[in-house]
PASEBA-1860 file (N, C-alpha, C; in nm, 3 decimals):
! residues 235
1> XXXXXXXX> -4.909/3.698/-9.261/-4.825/3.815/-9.237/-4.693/3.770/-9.180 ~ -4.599/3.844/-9.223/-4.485/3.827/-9.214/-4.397/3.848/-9.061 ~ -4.334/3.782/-8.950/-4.316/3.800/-8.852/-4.205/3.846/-8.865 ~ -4.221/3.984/-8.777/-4.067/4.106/-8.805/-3.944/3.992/-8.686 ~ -3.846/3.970/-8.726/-3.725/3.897/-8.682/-3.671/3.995/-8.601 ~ -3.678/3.948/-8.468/-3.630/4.001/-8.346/-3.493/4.043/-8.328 ~ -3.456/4.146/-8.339/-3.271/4.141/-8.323/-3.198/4.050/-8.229 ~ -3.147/4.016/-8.251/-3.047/3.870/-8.104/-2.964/3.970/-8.040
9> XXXXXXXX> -2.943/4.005/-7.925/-2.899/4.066/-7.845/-2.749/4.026/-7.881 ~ -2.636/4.084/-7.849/-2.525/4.034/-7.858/-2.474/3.952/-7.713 ~ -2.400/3.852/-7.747/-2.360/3.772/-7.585/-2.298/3.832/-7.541 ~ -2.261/3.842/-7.417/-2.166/3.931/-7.350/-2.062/3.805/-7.312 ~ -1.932/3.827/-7.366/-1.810/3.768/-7.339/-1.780/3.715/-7.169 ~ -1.804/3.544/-7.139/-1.773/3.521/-7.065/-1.636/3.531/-6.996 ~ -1.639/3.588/-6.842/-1.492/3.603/-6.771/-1.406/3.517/-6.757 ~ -1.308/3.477/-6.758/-1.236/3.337/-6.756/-1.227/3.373/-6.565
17> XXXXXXXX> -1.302/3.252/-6.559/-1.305/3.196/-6.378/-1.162/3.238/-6.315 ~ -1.110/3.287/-6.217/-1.010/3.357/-6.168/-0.919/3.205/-6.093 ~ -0.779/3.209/-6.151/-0.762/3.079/-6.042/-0.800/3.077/-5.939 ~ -0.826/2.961/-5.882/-0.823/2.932/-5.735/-0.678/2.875/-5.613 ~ -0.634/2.988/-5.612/-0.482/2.940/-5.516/-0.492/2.772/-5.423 ~ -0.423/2.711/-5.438/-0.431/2.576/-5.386/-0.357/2.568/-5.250 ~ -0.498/2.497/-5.169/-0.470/2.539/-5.007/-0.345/2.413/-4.937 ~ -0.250/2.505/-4.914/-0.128/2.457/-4.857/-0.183/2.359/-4.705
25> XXXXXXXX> -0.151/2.244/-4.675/-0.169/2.206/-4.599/-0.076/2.200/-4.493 ~ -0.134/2.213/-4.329/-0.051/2.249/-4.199/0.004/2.148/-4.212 ~ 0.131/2.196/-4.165/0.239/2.053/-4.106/0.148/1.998/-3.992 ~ 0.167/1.917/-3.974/0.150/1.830/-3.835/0.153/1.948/-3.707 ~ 0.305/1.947/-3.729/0.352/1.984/-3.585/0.317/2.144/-3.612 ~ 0.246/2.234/-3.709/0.174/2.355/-3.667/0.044/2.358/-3.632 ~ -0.050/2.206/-3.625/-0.136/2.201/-3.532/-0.118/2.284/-3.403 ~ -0.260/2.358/-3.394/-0.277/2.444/-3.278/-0.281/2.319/-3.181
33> XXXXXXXX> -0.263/2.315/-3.063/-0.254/2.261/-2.969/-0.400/2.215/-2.857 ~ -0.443/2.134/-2.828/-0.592/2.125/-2.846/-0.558/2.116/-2.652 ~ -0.680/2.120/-2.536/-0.635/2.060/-2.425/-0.644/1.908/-2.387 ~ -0.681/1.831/-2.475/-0.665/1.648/-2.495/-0.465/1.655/-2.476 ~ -0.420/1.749/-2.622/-0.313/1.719/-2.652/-0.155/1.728/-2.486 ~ -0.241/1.852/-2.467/-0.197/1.871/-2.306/-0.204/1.812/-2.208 ~ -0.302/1.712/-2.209/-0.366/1.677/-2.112/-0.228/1.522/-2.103 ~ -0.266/1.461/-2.228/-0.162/1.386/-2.251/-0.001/1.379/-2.227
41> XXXXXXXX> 0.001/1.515/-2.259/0.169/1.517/-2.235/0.205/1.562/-2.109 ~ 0.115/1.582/-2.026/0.135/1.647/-1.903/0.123/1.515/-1.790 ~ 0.034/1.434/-1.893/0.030/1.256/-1.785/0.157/1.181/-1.812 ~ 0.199/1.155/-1.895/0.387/1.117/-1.988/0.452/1.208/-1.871 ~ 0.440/1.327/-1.825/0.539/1.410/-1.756/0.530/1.351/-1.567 ~ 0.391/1.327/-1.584/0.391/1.264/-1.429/0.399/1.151/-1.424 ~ 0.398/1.036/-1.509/0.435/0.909/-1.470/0.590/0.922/-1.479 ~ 0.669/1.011/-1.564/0.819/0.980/-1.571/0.865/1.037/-1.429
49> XXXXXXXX> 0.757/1.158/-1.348/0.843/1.194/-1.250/0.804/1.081/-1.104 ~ 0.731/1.042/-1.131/0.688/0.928/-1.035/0.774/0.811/-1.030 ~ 0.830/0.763/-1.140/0.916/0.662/-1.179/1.084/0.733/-1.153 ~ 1.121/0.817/-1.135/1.202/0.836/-1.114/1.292/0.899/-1.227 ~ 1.256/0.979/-1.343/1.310/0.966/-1.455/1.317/1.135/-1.470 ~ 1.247/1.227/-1.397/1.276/1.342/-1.366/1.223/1.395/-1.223 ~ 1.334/1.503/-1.199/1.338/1.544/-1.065/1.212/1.666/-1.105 ~ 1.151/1.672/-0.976/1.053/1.795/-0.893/1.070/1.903/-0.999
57> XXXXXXXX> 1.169/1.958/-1.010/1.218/2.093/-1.050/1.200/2.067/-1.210 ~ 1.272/1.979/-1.223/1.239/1.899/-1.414/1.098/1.918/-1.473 ~ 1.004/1.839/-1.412/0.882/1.821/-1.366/0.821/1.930/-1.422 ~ 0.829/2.036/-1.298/0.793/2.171/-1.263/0.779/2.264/-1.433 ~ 0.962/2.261/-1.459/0.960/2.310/-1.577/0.902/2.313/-1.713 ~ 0.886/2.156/-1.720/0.851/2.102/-1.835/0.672/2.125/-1.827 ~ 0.619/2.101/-1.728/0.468/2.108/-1.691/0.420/2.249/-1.745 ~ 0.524/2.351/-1.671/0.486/2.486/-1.749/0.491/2.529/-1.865
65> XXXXXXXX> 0.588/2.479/-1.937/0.625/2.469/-2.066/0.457/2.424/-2.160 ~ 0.457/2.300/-2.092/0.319/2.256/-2.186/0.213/2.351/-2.162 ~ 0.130/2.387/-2.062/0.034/2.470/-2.062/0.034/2.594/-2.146 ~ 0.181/2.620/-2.133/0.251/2.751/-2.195/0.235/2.760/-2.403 ~ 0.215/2.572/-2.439/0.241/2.538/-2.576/0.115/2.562/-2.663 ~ 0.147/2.633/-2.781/0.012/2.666/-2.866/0.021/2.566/-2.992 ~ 0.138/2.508/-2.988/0.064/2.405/-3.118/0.135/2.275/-3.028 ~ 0.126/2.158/-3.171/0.147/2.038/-3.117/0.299/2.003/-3.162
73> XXXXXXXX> 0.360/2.088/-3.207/0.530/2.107/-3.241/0.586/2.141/-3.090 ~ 0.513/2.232/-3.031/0.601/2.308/-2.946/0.559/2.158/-2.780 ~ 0.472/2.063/-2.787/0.453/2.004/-2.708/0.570/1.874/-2.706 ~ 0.562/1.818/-2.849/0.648/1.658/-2.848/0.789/1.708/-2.819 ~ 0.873/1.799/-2.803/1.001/1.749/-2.767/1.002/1.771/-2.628 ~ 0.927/1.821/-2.538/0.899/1.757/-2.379/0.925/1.652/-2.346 ~ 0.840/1.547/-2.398/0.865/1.425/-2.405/0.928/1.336/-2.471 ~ 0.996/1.404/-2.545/1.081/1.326/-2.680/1.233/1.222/-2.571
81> XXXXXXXX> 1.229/1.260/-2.504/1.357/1.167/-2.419/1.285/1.058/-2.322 ~ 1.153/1.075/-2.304/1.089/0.972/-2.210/0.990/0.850/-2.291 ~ 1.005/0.775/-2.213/0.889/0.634/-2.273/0.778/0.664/-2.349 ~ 0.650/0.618/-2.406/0.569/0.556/-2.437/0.469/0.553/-2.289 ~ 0.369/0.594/-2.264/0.276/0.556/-2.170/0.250/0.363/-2.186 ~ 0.291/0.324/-2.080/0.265/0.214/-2.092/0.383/0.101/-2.171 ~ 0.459/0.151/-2.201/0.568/0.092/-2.236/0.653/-0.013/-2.184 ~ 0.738/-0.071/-2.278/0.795/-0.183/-2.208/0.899/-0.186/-2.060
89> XXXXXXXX> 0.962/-0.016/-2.054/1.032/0.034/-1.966/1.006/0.026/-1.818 ~ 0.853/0.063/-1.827/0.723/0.077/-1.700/0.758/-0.110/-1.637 ~ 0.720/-0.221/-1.689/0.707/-0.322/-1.665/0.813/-0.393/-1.577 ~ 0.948/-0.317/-1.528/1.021/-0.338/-1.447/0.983/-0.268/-1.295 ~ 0.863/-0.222/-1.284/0.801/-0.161/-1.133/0.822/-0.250/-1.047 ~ 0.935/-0.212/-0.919/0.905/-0.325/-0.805/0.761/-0.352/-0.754 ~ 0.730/-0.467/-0.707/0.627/-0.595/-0.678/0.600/-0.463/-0.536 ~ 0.480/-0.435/-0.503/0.429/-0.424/-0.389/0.441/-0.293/-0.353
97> XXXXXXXX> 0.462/-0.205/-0.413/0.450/-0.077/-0.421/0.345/0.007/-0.468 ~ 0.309/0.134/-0.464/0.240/0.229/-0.534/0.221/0.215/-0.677 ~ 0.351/0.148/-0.727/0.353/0.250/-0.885/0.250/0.132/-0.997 ~ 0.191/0.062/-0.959/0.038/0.019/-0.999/-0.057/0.095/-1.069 ~ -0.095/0.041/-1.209/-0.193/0.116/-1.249/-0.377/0.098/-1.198 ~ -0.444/0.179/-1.092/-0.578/0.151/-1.064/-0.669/0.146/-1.159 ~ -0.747/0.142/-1.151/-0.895/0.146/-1.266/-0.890/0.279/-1.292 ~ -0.875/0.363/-1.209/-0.901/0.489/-1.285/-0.772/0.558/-1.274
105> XXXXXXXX> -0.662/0.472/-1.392/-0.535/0.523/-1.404/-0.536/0.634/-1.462 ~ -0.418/0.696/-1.520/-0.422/0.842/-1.589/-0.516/0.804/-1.726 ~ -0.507/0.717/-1.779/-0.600/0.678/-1.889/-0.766/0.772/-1.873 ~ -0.806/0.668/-1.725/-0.926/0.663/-1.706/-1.009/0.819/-1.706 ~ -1.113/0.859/-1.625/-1.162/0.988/-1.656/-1.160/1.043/-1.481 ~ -1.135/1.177/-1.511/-1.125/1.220/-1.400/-1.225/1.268/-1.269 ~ -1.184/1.282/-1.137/-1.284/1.302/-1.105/-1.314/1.470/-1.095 ~ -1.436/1.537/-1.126/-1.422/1.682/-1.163/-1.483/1.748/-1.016
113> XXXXXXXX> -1.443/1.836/-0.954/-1.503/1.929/-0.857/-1.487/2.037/-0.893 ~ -1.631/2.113/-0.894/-1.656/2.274/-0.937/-1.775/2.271/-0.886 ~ -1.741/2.455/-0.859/-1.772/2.521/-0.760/-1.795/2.681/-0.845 ~ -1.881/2.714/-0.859/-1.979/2.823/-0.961/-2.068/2.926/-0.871 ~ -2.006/3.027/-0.809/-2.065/3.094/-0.724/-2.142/2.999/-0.589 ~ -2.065/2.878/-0.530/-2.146/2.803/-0.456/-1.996/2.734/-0.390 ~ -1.992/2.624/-0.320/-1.850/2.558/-0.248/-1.932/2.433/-0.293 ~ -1.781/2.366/-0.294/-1.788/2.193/-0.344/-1.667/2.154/-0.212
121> XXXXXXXX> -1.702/2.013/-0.163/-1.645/1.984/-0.084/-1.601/1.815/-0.086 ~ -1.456/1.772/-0.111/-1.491/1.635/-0.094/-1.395/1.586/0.016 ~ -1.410/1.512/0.136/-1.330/1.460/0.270/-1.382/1.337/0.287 ~ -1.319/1.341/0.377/-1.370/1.222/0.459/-1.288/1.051/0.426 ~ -1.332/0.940/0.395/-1.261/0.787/0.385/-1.326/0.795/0.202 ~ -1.233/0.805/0.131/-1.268/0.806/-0.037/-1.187/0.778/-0.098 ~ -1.178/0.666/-0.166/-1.095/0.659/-0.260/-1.040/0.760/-0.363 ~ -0.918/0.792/-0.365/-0.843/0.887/-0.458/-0.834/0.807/-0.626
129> XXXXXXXX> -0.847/0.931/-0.657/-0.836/0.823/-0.834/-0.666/0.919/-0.844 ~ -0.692/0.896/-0.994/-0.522/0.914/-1.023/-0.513/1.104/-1.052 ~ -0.663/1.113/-1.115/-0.633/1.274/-1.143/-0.767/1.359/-1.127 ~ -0.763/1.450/-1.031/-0.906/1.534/-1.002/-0.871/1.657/-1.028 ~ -0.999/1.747/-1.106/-0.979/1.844/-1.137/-1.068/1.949/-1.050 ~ -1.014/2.032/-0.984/-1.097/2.120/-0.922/-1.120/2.288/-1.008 ~ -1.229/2.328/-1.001/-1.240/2.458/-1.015/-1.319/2.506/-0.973 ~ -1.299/2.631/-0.898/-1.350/2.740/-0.834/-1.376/2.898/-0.954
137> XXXXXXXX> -1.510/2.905/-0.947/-1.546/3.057/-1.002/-1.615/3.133/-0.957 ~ -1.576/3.241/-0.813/-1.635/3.298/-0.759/-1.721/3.176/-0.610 ~ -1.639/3.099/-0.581/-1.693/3.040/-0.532/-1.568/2.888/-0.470 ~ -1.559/2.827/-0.325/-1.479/2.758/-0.286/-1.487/2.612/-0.305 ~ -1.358/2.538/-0.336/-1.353/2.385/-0.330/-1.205/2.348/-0.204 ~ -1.289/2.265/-0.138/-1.180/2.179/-0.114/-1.164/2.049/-0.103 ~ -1.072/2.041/-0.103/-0.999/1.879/-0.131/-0.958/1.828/-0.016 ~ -0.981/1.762/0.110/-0.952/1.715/0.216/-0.940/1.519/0.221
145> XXXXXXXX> -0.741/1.518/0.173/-0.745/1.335/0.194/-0.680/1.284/0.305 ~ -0.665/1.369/0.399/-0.628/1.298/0.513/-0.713/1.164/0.532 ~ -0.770/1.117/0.500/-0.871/0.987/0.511/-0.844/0.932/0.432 ~ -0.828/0.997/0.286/-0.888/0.909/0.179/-0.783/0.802/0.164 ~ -0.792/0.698/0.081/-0.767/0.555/0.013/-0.685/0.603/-0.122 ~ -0.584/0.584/-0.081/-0.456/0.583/-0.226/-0.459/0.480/-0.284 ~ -0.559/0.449/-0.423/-0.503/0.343/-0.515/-0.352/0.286/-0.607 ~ -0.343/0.427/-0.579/-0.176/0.443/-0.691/-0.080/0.516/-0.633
153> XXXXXXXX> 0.057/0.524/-0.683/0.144/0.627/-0.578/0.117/0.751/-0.618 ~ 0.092/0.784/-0.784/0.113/0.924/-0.769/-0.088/0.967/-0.823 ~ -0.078/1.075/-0.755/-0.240/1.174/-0.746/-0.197/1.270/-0.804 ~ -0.266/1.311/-0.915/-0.238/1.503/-0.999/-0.391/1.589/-0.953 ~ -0.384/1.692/-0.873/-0.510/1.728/-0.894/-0.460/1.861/-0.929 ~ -0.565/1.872/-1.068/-0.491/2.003/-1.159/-0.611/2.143/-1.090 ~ -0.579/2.227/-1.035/-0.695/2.330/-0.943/-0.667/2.484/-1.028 ~ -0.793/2.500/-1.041/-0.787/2.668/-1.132/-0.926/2.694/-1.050
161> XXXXXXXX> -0.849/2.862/-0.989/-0.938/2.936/-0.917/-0.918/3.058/-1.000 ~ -1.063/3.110/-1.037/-1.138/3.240/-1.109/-1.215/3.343/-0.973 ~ -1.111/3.432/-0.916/-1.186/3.486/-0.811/-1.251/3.399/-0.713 ~ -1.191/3.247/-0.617/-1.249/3.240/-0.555/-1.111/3.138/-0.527 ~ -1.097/3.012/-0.417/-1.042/2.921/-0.360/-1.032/2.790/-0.376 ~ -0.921/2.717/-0.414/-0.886/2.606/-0.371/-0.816/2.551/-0.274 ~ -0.903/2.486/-0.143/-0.813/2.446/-0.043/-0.757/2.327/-0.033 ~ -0.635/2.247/-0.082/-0.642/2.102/-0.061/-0.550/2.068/0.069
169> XXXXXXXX> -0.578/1.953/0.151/-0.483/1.903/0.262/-0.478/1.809/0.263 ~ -0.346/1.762/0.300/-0.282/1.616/0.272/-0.213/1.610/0.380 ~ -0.232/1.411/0.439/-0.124/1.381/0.550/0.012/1.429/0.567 ~ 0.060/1.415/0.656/0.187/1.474/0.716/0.280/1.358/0.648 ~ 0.253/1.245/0.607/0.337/1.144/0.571/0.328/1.055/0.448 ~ 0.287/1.216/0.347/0.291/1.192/0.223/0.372/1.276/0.145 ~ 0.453/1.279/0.004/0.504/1.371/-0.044/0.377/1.433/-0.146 ~ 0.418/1.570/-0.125/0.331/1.698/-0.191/0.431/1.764/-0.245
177> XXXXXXXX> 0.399/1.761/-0.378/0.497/1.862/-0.472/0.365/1.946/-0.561 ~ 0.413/2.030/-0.618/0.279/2.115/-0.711/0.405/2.242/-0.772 ~ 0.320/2.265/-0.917/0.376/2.442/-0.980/0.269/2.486/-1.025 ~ 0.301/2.591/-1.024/0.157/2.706/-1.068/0.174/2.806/-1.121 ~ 0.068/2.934/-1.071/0.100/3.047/-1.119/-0.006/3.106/-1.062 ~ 0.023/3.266/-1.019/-0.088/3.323/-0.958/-0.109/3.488/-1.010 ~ -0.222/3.534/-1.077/-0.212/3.657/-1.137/-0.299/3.716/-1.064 ~ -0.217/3.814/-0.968/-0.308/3.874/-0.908/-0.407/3.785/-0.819
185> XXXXXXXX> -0.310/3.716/-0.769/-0.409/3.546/-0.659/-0.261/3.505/-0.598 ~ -0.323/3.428/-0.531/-0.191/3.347/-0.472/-0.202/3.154/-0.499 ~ -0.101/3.139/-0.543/-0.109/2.987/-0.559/0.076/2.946/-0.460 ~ -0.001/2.889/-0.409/0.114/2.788/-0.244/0.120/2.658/-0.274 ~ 0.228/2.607/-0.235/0.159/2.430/-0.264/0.330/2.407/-0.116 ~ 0.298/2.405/-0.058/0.380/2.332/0.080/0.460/2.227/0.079 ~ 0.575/2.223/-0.033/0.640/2.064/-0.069/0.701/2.002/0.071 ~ 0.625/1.901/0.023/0.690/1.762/0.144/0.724/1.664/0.068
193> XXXXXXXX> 0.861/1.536/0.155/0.894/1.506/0.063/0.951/1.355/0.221 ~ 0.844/1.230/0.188/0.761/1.145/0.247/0.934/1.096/0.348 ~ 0.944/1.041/0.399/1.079/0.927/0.428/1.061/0.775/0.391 ~ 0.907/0.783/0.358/0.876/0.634/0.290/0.881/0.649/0.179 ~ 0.988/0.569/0.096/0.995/0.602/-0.034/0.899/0.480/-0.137 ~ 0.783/0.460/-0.051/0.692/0.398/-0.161/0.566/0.496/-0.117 ~ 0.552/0.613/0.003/0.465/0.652/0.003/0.405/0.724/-0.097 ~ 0.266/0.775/-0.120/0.121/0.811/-0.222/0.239/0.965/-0.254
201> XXXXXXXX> 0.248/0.997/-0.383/0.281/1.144/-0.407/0.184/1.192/-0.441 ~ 0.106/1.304/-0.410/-0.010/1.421/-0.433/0.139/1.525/-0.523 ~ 0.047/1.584/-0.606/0.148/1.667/-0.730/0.000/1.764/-0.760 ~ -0.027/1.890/-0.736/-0.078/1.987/-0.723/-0.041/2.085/-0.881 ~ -0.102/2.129/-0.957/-0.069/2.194/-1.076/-0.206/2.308/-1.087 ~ -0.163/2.454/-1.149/-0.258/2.484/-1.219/-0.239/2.662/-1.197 ~ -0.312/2.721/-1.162/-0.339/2.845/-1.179/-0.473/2.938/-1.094 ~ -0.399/3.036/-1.061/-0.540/3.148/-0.964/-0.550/3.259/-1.033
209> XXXXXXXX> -0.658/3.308/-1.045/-0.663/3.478/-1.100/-0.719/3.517/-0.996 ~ -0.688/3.629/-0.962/-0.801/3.690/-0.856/-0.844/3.613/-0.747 ~ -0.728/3.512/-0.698/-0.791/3.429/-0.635/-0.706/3.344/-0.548 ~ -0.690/3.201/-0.544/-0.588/3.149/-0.463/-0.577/2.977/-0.418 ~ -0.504/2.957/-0.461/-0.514/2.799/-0.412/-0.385/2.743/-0.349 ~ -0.432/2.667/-0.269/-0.296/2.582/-0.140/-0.319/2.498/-0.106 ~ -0.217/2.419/-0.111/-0.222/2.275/-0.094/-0.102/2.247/0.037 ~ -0.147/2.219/0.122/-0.028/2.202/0.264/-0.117/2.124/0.333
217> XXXXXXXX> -0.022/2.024/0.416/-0.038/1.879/0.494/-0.122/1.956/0.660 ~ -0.224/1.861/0.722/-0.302/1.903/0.826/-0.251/1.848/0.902 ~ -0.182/1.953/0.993/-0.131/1.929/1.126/-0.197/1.754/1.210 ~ -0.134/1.686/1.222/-0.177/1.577/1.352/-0.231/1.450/1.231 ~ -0.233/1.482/1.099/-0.313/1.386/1.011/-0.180/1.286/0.947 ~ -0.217/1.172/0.965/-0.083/1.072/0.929/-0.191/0.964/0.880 ~ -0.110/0.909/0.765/-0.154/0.771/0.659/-0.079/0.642/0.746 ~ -0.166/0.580/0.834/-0.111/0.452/0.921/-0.108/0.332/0.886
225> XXXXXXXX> 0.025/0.308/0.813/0.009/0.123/0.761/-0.067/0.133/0.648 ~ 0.041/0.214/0.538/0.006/0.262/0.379/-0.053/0.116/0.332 ~ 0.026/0.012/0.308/0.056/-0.095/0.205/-0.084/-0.183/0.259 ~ -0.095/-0.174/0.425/-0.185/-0.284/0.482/-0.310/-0.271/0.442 ~ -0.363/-0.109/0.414/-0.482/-0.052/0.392/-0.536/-0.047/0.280 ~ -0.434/-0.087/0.173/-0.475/-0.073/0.035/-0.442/-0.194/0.003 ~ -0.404/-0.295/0.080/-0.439/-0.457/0.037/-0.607/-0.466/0.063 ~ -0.592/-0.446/0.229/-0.733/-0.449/0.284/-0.842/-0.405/0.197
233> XXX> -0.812/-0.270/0.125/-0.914/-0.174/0.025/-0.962/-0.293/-0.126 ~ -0.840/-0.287/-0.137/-0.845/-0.378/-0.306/-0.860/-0.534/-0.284 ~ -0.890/-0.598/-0.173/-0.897/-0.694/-0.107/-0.779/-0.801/-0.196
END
């Protein structure tokens, strides 16, 4: 018997695939701005003001500027007039001074204090590294170096308080500079400004919400025989 031949369906006309628009690639410099990238240009900003290559106020400006920067365009011309970290410029540092890089130079990693509905506290005889980060959330830190051991001249401790306190205090015979910002908080930083011009600079940066951070020198507290103590330290 004869097998009845199945009708063939008709094909249905394939769609021609829709282009695909070809993905434009970011410039460089419209890279969003990462906090590595900050972190970096904000260490370039404190070795040039340590070295002498911008004033306090310079400093100040440019520091805000970066925190302020959302890509990596709006960061490099900050630094577009200053050195190279580590550059050949650096290598003219007078002999026997501060401006020495320690082990835990701006390179190295920082030391972190936070404080999470609880207080963090660090005092007492401690070696200072080059950059400590404090944060407070709902809860107090302070920073007490009247004691501590200056490896290097200049100290950044970058402090962000979320509803709660950063207290830092520093000898009477050190320079303290810091900029900030306070929303609805208070951020202080007490500039002093050393008569020893190789003494340790502390440089204070960052931000309070709801909250408050200050950095000012403790009455009666003095750094005695800077240079002798940090031979003695680093033997």
């Amino acid at each position: 018997m004869d097998l009845e031949k199945q009708p063939q369906q008709p094909q249905r006309p394939v769609a021609p695939a829709e282009p695909v628009a070809p993905v434009t690639p970011v410039e460089p410099a419209g890279i969003r701005a990462s906090d590595a990238d900050r972190d970096r240009i904000a260490d370039i900003l404190r070795e040039a003001m340590a070295e002498g290559r911008l004033t306090a106020d310079e400093h100040a400006e440019r520091v805000d500027a970066v925190y302020r920067a959302k890509t990596v365009g709006e960061l490099e011309p900050l630094v577009r007039d200053l050195p190279a970290p580590g550059g050949a410029a650096r290598a003219a540092a007078a002999p026997g001074t501060y401006g020495h890089e320690s082990p835990a130079g701006p390179t190295g990693p920082a030391e972190n204090l936070v404080a999470i509905f609880s207080s963090s506290t660090r005092k007492g005889r401690w070696r200072v590294g080059s950059r400590t980060n404090a944060f407070a959330l709902f809860g107090s830190v302070e920073v007490d170096l009247t004691e501590a051991l200056f490896g290097q001249r200049l100290t950044v401790i970058n402090a962000t308080s979320i509803f709660g306190s950063v207290e830092i205090k520093v000898p009477e015979n050190i320079s303290l500079r810091g900029s900030g910002t306070g929303v609805f908080g208070n951020f202080e930083v007490a500039t002093l400004e050393s008569a020893d011009p190789e003494a340790p600079v502390v440089v204070v940066n960052g931000y309070s919400v709801f909250g408050s951070v200050e950095a000012k020198p403790k009455r009666g507290k003095f750094i005695a025989d800077l240079q002798d103590r940090l031979r003695k330290y680093l033997g």
